[in-house]
Backbone as JSON Lines, residues from 0, in Angstrom:
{"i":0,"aa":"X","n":[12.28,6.11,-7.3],"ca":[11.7,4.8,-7.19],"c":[10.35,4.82,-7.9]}
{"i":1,"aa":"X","n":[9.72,4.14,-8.99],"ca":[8.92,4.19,-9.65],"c":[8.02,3.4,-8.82]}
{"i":2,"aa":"X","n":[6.87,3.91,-8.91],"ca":[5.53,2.96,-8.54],"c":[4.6,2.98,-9.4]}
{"i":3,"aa":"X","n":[3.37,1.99,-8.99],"ca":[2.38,1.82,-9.71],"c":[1.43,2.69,-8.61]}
{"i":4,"aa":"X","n":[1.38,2.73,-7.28],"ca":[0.84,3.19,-6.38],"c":[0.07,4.63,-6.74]}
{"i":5,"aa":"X","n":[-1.12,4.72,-7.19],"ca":[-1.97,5.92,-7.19],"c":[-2.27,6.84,-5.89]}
{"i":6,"aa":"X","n":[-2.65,8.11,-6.36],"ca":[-3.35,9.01,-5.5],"c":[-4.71,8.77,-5.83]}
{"i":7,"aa":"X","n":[-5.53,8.44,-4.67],"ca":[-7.25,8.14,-4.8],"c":[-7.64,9.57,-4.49]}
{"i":8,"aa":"X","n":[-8.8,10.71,-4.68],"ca":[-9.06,11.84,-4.55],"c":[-10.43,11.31,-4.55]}
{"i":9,"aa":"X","n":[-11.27,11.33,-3.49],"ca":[-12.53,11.53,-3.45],"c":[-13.22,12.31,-2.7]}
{"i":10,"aa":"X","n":[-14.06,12.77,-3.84],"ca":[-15.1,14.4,-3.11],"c":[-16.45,13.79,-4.26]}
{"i":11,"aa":"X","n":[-17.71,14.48,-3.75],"ca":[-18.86,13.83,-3.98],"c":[-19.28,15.03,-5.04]}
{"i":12,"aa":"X","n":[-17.96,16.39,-5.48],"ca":[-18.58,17.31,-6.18],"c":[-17.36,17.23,-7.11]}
{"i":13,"aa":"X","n":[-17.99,17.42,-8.72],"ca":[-16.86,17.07,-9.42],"c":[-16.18,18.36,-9.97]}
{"i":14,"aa":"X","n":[-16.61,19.65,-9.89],"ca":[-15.68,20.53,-9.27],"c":[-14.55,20.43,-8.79]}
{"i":15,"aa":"X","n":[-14.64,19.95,-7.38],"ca":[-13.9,19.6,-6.27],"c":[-12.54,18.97,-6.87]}
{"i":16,"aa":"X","n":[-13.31,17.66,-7.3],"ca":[-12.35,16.54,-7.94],"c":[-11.09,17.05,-9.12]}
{"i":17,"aa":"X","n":[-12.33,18.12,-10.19],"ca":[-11.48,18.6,-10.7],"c":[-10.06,19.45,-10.31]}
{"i":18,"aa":"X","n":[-10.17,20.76,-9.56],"ca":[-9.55,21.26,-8.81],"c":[-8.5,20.69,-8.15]}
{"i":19,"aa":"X","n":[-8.63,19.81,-6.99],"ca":[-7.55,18.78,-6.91],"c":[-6.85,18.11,-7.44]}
{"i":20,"aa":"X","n":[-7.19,17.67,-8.99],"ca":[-6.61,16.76,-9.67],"c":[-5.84,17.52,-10.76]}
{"i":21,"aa":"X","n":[-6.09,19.18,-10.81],"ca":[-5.47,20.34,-11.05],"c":[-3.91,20.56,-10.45]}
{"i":22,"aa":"X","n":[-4.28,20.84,-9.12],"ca":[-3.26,21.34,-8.32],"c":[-2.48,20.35,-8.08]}
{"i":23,"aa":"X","n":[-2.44,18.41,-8.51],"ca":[-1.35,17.69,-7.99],"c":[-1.23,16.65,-9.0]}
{"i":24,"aa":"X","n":[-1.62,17.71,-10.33],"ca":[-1.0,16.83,-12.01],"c":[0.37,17.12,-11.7]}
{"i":25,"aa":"X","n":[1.08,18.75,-11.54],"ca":[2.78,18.94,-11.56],"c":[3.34,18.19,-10.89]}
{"i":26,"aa":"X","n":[2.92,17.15,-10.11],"ca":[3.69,16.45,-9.32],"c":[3.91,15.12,-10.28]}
{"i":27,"aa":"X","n":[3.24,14.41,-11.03],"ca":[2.93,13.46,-11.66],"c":[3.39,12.25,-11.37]}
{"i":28,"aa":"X","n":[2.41,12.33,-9.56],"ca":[1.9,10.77,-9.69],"c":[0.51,10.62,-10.69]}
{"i":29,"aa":"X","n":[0.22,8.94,-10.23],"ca":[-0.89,8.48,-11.04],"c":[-2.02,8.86,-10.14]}
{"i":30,"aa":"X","n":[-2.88,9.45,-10.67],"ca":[-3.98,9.97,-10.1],"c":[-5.56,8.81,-10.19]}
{"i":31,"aa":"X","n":[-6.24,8.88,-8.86],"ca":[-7.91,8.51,-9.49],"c":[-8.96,9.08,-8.6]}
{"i":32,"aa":"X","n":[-9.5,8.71,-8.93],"ca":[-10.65,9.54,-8.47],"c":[-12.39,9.04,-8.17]}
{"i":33,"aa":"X","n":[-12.95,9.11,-6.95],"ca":[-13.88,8.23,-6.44],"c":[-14.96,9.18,-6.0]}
{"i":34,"aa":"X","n":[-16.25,9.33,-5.95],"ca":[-16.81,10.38,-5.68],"c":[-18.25,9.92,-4.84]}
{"i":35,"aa":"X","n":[-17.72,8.7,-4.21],"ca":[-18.26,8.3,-2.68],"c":[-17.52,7.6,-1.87]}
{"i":36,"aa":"X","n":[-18.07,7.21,-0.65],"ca":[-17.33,6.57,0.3],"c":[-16.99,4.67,0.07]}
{"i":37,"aa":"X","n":[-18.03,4.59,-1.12],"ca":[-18.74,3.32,-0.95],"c":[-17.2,2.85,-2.32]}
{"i":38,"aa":"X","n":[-17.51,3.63,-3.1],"ca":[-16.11,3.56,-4.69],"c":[-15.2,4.08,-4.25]}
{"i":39,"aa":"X","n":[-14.88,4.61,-2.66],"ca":[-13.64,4.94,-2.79],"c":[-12.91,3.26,-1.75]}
{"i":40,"aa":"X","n":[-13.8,2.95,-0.9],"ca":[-13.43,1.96,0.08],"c":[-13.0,0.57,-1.17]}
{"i":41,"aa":"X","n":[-13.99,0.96,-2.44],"ca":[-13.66,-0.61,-3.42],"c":[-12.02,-0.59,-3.58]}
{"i":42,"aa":"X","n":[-11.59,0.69,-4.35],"ca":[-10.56,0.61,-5.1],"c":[-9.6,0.84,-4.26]}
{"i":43,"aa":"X","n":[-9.57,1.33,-2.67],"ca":[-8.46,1.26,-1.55],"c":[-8.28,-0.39,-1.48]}
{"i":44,"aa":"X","n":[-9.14,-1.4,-1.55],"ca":[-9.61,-2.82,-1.15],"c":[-8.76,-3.27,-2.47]}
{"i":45,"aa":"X","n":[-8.76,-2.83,-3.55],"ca":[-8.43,-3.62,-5.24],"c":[-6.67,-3.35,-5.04]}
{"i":46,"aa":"X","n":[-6.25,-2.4,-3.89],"ca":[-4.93,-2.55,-3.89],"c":[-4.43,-1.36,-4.91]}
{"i":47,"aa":"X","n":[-3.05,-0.88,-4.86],"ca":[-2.26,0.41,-5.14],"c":[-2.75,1.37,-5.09]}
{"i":48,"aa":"X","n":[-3.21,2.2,-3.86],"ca":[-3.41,3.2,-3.65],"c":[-2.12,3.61,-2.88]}
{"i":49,"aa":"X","n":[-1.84,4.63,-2.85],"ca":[-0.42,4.88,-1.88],"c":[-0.55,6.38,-1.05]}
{"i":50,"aa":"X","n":[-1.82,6.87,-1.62],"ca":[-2.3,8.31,-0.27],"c":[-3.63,7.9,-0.99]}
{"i":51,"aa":"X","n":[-4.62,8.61,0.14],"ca":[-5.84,9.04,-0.29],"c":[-6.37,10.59,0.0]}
{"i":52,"aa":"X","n":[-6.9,10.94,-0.69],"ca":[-7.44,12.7,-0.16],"c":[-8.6,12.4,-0.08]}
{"i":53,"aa":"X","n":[-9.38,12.54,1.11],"ca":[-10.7,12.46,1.08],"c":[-11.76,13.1,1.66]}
{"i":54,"aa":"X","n":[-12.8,13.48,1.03],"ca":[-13.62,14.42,1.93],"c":[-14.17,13.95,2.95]}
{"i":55,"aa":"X","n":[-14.19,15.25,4.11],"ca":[-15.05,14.33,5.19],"c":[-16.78,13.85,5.17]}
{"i":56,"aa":"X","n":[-17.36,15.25,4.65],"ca":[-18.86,14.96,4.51],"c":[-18.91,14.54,2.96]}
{"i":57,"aa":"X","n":[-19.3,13.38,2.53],"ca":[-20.38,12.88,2.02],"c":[-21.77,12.09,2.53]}
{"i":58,"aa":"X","n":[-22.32,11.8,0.96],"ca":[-23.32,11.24,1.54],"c":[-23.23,10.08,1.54]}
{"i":59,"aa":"X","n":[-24.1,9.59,2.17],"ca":[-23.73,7.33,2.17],"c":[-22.57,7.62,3.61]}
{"i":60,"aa":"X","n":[-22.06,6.89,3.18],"ca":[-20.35,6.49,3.59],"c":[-19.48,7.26,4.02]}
{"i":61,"aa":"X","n":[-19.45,8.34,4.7],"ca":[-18.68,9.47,5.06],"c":[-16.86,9.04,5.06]}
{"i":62,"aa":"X","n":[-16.31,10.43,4.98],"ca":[-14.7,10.28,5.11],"c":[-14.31,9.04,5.99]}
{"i":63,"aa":"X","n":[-15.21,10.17,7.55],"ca":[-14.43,9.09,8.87],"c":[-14.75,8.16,8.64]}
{"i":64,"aa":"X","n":[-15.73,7.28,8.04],"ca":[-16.43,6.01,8.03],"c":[-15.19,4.96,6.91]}
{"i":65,"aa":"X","n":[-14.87,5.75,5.53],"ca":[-14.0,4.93,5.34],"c":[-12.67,4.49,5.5]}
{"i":66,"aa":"X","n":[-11.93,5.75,6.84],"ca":[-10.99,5.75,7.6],"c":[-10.73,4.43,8.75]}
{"i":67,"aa":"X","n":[-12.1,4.59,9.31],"ca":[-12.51,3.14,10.63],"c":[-12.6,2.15,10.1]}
{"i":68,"aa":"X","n":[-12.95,2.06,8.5],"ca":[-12.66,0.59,8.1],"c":[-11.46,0.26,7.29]}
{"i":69,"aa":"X","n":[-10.7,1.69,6.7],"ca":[-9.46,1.09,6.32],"c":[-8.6,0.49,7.2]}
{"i":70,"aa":"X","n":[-8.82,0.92,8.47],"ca":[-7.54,0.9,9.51],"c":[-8.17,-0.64,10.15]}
{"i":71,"aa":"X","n":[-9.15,-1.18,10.22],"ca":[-9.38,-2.17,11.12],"c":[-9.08,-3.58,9.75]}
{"i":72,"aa":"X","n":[-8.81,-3.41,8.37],"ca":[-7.86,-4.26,7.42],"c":[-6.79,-3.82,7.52]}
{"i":73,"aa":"X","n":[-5.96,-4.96,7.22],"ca":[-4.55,-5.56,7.58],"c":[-3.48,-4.76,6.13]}
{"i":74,"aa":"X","n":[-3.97,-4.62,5.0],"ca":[-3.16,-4.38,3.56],"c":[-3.98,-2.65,3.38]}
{"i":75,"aa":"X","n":[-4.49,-2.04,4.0],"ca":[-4.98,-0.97,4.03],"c":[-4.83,0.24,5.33]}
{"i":76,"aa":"X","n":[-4.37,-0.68,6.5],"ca":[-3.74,0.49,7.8],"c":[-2.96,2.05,7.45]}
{"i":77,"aa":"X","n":[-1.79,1.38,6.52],"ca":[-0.72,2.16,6.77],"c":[-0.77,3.38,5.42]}
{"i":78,"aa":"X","n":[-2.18,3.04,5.1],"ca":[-2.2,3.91,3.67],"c":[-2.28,5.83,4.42]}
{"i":79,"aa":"X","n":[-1.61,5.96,3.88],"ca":[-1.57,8.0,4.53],"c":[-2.4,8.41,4.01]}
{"i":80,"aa":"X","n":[-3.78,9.2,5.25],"ca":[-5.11,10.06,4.35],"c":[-5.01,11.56,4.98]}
{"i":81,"aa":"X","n":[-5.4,12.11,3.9],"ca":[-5.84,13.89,4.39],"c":[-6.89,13.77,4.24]}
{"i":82,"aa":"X","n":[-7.84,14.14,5.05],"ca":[-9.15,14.35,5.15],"c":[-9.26,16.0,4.96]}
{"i":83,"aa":"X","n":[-10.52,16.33,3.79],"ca":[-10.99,17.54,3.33],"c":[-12.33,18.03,4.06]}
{"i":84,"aa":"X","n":[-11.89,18.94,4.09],"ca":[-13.67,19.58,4.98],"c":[-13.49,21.08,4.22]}
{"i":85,"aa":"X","n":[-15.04,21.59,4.26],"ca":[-15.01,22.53,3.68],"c":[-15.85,23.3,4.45]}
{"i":86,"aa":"X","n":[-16.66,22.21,5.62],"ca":[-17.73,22.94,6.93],"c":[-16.79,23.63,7.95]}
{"i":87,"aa":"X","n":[-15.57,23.39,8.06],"ca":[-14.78,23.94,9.23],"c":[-14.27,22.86,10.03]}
{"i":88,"aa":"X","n":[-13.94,23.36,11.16],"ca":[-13.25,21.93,11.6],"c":[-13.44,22.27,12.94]}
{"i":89,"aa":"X","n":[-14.05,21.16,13.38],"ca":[-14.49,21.54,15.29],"c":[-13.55,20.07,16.23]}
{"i":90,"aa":"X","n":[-13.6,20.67,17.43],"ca":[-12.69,19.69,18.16],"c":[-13.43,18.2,17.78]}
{"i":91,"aa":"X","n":[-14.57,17.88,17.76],"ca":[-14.76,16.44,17.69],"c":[-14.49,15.88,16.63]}
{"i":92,"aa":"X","n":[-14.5,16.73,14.77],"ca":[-13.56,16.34,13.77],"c":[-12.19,15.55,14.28]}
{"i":93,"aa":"X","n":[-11.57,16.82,14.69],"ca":[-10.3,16.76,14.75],"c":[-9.7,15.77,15.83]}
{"i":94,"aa":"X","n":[-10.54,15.66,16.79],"ca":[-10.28,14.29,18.08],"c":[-10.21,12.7,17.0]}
{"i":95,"aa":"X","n":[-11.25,12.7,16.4],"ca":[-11.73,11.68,15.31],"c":[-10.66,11.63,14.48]}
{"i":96,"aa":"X","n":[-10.66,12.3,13.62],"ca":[-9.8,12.22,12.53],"c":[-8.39,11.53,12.62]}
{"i":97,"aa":"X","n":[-7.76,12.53,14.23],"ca":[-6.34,11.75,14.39],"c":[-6.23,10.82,15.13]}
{"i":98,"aa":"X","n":[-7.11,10.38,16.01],"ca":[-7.45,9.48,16.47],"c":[-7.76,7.88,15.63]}
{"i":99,"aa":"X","n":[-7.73,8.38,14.52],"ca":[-7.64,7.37,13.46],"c":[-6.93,7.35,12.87]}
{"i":100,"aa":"X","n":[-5.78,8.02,13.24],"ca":[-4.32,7.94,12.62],"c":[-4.65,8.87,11.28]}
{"i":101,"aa":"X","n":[-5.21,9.98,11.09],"ca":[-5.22,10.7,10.09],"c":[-3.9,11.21,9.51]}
{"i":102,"aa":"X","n":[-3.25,11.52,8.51],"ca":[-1.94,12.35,8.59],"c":[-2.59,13.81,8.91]}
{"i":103,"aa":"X","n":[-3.32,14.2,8.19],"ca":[-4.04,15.85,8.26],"c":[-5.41,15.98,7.35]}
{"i":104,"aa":"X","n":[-5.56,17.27,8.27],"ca":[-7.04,17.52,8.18],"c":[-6.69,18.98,7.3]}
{"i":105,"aa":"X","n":[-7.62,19.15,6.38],"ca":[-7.26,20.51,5.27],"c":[-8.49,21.06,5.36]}
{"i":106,"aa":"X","n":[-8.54,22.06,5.47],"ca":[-9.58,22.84,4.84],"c":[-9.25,23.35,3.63]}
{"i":107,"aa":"X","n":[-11.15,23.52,3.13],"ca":[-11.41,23.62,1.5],"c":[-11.82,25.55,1.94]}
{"i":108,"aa":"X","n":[-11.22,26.39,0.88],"ca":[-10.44,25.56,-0.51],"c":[-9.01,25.63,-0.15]}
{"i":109,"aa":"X","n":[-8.65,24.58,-0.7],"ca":[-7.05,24.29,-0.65],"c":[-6.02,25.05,-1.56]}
{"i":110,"aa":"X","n":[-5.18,25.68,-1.04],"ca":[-3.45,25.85,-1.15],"c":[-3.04,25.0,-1.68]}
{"i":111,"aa":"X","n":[-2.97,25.44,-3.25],"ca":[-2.07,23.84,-4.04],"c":[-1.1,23.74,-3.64]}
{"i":112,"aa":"X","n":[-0.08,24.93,-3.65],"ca":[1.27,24.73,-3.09],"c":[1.8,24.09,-1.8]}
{"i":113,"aa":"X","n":[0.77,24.21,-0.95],"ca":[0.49,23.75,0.41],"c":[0.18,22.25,0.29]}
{"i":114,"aa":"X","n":[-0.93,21.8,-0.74],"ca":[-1.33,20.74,-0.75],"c":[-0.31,19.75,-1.32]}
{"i":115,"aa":"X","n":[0.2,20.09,-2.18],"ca":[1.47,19.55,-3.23],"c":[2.31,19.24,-2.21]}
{"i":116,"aa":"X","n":[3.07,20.14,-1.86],"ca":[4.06,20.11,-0.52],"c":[3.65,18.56,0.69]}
{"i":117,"aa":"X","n":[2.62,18.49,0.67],"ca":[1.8,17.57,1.71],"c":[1.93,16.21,0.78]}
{"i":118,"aa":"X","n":[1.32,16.04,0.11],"ca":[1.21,15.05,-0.88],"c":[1.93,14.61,-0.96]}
{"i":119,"aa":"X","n":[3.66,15.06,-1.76],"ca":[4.65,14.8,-2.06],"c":[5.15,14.1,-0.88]}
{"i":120,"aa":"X","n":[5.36,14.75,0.41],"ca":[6.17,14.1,1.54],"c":[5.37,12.83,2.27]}
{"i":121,"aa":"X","n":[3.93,12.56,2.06],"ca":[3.61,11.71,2.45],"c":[3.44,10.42,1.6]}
{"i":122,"aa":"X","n":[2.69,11.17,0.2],"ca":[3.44,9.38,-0.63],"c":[4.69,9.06,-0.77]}
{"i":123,"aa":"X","n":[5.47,10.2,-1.11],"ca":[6.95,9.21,-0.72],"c":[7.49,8.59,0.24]}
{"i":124,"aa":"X","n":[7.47,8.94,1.77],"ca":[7.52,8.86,2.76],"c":[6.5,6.87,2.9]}
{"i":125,"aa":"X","n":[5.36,7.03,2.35],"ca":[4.72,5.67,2.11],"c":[5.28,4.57,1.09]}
{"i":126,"aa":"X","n":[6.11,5.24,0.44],"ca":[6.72,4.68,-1.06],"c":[7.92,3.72,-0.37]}
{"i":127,"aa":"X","n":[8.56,4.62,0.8],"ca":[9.57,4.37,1.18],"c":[9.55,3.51,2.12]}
{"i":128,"aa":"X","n":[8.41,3.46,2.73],"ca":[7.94,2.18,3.97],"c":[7.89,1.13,3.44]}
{"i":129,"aa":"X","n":[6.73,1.15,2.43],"ca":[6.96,-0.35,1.44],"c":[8.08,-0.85,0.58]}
{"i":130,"aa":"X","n":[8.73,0.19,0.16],"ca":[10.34,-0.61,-0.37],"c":[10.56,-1.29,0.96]}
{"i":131,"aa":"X","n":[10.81,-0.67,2.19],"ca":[11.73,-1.23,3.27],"c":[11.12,-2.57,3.76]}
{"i":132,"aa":"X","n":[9.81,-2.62,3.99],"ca":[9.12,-3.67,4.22],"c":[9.26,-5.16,3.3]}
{"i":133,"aa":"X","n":[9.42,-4.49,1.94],"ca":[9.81,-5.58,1.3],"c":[11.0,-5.89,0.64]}
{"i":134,"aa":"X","n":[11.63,-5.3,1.43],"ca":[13.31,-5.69,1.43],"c":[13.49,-6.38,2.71]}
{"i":135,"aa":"X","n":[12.95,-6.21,3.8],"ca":[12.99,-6.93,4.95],"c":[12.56,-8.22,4.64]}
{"i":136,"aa":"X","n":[11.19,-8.5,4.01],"ca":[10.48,-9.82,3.43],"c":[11.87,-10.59,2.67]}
{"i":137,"aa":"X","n":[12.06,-10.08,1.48],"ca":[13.05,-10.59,0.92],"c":[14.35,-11.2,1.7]}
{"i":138,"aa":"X","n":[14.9,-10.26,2.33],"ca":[16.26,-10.48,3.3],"c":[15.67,-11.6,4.46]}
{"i":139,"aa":"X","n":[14.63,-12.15,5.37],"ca":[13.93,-12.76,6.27],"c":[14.0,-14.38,5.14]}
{"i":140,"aa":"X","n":[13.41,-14.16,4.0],"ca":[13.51,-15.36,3.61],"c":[14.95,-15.88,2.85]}
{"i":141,"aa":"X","n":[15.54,-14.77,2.69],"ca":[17.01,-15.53,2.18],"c":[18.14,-16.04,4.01]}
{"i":142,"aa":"X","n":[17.35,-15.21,4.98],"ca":[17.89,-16.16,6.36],"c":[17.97,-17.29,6.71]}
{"i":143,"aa":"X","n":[16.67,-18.04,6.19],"ca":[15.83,-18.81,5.91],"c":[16.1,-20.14,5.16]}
{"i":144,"aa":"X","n":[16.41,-19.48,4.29],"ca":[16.63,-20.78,2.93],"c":[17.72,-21.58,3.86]}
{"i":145,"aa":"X","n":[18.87,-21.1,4.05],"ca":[20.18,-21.75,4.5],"c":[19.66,-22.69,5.86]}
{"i":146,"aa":"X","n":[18.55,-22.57,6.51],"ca":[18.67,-22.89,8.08],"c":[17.59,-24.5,7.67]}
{"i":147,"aa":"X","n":[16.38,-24.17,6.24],"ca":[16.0,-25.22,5.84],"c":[16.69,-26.66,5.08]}
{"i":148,"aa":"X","n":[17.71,-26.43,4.72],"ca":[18.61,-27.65,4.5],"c":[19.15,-28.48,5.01]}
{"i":149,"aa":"X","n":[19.56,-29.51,5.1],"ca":[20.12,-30.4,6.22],"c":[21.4,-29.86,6.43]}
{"i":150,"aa":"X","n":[22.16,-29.48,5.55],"ca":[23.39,-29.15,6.23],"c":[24.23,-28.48,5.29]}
{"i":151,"aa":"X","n":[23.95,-26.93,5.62],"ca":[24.26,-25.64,5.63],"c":[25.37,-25.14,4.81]}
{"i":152,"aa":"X","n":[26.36,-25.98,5.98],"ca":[28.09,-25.67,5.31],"c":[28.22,-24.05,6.52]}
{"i":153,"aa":"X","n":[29.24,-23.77,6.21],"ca":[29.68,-22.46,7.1],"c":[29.61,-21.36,6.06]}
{"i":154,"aa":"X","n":[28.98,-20.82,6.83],"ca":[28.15,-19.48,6.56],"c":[29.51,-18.05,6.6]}
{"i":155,"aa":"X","n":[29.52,-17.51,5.1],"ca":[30.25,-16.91,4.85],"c":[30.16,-15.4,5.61]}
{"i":156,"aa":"X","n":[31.32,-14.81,6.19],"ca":[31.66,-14.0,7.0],"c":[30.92,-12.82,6.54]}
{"i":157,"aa":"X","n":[30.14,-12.22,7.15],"ca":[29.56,-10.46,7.02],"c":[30.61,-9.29,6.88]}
{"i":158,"aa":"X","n":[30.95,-8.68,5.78],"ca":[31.76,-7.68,6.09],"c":[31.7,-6.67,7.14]}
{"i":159,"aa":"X","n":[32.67,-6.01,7.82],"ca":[33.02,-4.88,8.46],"c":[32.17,-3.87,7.83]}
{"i":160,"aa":"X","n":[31.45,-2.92,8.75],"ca":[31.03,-1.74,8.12],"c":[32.19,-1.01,8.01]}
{"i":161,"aa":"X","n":[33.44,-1.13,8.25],"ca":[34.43,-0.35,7.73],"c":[35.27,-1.07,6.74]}
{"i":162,"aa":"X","n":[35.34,-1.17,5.48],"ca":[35.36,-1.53,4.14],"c":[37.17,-2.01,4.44]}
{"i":163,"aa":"X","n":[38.06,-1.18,5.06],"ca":[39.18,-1.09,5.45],"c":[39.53,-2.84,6.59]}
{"i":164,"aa":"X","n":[38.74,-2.68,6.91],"ca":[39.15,-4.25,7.63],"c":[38.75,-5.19,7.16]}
{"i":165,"aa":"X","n":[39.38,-6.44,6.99],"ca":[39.34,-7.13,6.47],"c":[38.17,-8.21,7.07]}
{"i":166,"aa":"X","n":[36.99,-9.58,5.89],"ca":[36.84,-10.13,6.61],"c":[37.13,-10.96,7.86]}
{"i":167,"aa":"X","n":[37.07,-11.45,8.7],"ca":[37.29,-12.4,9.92],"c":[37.0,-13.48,10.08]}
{"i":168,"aa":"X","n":[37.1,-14.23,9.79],"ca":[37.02,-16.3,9.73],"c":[37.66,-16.52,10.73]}
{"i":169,"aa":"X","n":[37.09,-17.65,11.26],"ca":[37.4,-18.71,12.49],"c":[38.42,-19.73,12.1]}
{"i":170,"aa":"X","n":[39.96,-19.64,12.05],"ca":[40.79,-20.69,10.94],"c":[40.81,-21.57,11.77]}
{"i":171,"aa":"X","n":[41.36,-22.66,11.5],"ca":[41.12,-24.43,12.19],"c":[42.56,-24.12,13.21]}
{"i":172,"aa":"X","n":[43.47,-23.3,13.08],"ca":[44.34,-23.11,14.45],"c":[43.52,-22.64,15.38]}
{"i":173,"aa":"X","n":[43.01,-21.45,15.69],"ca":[41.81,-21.26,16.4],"c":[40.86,-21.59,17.04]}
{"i":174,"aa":"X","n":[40.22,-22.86,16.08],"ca":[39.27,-23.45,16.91],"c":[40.1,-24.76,17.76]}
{"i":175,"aa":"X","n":[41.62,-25.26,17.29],"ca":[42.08,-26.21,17.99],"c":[42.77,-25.98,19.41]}
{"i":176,"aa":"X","n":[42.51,-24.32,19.61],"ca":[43.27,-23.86,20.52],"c":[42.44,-24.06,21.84]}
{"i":177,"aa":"X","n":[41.59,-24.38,21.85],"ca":[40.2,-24.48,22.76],"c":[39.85,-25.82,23.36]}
């Protein structure tokens, strides 16, 4: 399934940035890259992001900070983040972090293979929510169309999930039997 949906990578050291954007070219999604809290919250907001990797300590705008405001917008909740630390990770991180619906918390330096592995199953896994979501949209309004008209006509029979039986119609002996 092709997307336009990027990986956002923001760390405040461009090292960092580099390195990451190293270890999850072989995968080849579309990559970008933000190196505060303040440019990474714009371009989550401008729409197609589809994971974010983000560090926890910067300066300004910290990780958790742009976690509490992705999640409290409506087109930005369901975006999947790994939060990066490179100080360690103490219970009140980690209470925080998933407590904000984090997917995971990594420590630096990162396991590409590890990281790749992560990446992969969670943007697709996100890839795959939004196809379904908007196949539901789609299918909700074709329910729809038929019920806004004055008058409908009879609504053609749903096949059997078993391909082997035939549709089932209501024939006019049937309904006169009643």
């Amino acid at each position: 399934m092709p997307s336009d949906a990027k990986i956002l990578i923001v760390d405040d050291h461009e090292d960092t940035l580099y390195a990451l954007e190293s270890a999850l070219a072989p995968l080849g999604y579309r990559l970008a890259r933000a190196t505060s809290g303040d440019e990474a919250l714009k371009q989550v907001l401008r729409g197609q992001v589809g994971l974010l990797l983000l560090d926890v300590r910067m300066p300004g705008v910290s990780g958790l900070d742009v976690v509490r405001y992705m999640r409290r917008v409506e087109q930005t909740q369901r975006i999947p983040v790994i939060l990066l630390t490179g100080f360690g990770v103490d219970q009140e991180l980690v209470s925080a972090a998933f407590g904000l619906g984090v997917a995971d918390l990594v420590m630096k330096p990162i396991d590409p293979w590890a990281l790749r592995t992560k990446v992969r199953y969670l943007y697709d896994a996100h890839e795959r929510h939004r196809a379904l979501e908007q196949e539901v949209r789609t299918l909700r309004a074709l329910v729809k169309e038929p019920a806004e008209t004055e008058d409908p006509g009879p609504r053609p029979a749903l096949p059997h999930p078993d391909a082997r039986v035939p549709p089932q119609r209501d024939s006019p002996a049937a309904t006169n039997r009643t």
